[in-house]
VEXRO-192475 format. One record per residue (C-alpha): z, y, x. Coordinates in pm, 1 decimal, padded with zeros to 6 digits, m for minus. Example, Ala and Ser with C-alpha at 12.3 -4.5 7.8 and 13.67 -1.06 7.14 Angstrom:
MIVEX       up    north     east
MIVEX  00780.0 m00450.0  01230.0
MIVEX  00714.0 m00106.0  01367.0
// end
This chain:
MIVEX       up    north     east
MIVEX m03181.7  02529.4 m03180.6
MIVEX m03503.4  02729.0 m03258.2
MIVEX m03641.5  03095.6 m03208.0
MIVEX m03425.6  03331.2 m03388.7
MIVEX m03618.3  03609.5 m03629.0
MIVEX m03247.7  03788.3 m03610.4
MIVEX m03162.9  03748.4 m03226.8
MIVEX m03512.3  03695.1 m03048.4
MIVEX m03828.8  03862.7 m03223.7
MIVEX m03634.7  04148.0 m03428.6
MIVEX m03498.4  04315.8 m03091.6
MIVEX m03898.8  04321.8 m02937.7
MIVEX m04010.6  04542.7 m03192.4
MIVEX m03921.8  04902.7 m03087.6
MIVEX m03797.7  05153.4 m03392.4
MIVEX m04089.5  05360.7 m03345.0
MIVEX m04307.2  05040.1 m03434.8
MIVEX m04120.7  04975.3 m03719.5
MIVEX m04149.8  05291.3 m03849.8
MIVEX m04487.3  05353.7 m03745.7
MIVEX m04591.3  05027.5 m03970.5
MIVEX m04366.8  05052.4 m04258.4
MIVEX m04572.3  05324.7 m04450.6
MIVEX m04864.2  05061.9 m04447.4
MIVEX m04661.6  04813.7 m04575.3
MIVEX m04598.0  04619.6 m04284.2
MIVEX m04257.2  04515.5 m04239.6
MIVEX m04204.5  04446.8 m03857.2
MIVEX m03808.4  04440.1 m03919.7
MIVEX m03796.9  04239.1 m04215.6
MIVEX m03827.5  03876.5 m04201.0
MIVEX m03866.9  03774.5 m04530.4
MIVEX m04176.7  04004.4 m04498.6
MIVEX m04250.3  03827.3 m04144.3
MIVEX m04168.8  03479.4 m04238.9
MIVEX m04362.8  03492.6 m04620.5
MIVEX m04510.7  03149.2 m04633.8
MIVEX m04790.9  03302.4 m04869.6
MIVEX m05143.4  03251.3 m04743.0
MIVEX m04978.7  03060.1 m04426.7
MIVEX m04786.7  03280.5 m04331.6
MIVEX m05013.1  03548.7 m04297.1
MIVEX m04808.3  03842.5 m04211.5
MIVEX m04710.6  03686.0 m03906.8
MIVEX m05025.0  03507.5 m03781.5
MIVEX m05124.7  03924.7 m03890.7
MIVEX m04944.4  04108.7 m03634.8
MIVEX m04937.3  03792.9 m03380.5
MIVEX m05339.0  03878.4 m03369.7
MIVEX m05289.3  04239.8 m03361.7
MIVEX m05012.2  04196.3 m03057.7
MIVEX m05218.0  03995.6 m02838.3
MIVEX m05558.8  04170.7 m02854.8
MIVEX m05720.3  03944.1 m03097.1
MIVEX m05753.6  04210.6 m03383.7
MIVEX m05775.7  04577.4 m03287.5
MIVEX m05622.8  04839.0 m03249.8
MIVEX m05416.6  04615.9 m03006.5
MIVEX m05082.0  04688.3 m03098.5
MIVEX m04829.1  04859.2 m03023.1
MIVEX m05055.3  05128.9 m03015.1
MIVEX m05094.9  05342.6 m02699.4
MIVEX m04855.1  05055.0 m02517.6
MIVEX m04657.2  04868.1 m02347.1
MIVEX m04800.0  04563.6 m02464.4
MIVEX m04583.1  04295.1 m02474.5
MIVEX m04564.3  04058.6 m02204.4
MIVEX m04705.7  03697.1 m02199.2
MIVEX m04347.6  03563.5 m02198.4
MIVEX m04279.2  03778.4 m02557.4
MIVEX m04582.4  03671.8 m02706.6
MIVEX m04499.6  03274.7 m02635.6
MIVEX m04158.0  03356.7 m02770.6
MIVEX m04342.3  03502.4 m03096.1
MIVEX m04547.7  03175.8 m03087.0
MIVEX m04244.5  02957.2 m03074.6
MIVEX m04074.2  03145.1 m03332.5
MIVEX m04349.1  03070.2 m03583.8
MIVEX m04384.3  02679.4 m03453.8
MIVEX m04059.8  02648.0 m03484.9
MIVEX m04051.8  02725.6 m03881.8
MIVEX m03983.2  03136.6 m03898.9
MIVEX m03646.1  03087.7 m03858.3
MIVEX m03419.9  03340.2 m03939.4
// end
């Protein structure tokens, strides 16, 4: 059985994220947003760069940044085919 979007990733993001990002389009809580296979899956290679540092503002902005154990779980999640 493979990362959940539903019972693993969803829970990380914290409702102030969510609605911090959703007036710029950026559905954290959605994953048919999250798992859009358009462009390769952009929106979630997206925020993946933004949570680890790669793409600034490092998010979530002003901290706490999620732990290396959260962002393999991200990681997995998207290797193992954005599953719901």
């Amino acid at each position: 059985m493979g990362i959940s979007f539903a019972i693993d990733i969803r829970p990380l993001f914290r409702k102030v994220d969510v609605d911090h990002m959703r007036p710029f389009e950026i559905l954290l809580d959605d994953h048919t947003y999250m798992s859009d296979p358009q462009q390769d899956h952009k929106n979630a290679h997206d925020v993946q760069d933004f949570l680890t540092g790669q793409r600034k503002p490092r998010m979530p902005l002003g901290g706490t940044y999620w732990s290396a154990d959260q962002l393999d779980l991200y990681a997995r999640w998207m290797t193992d085919g954005y599953l719901p």
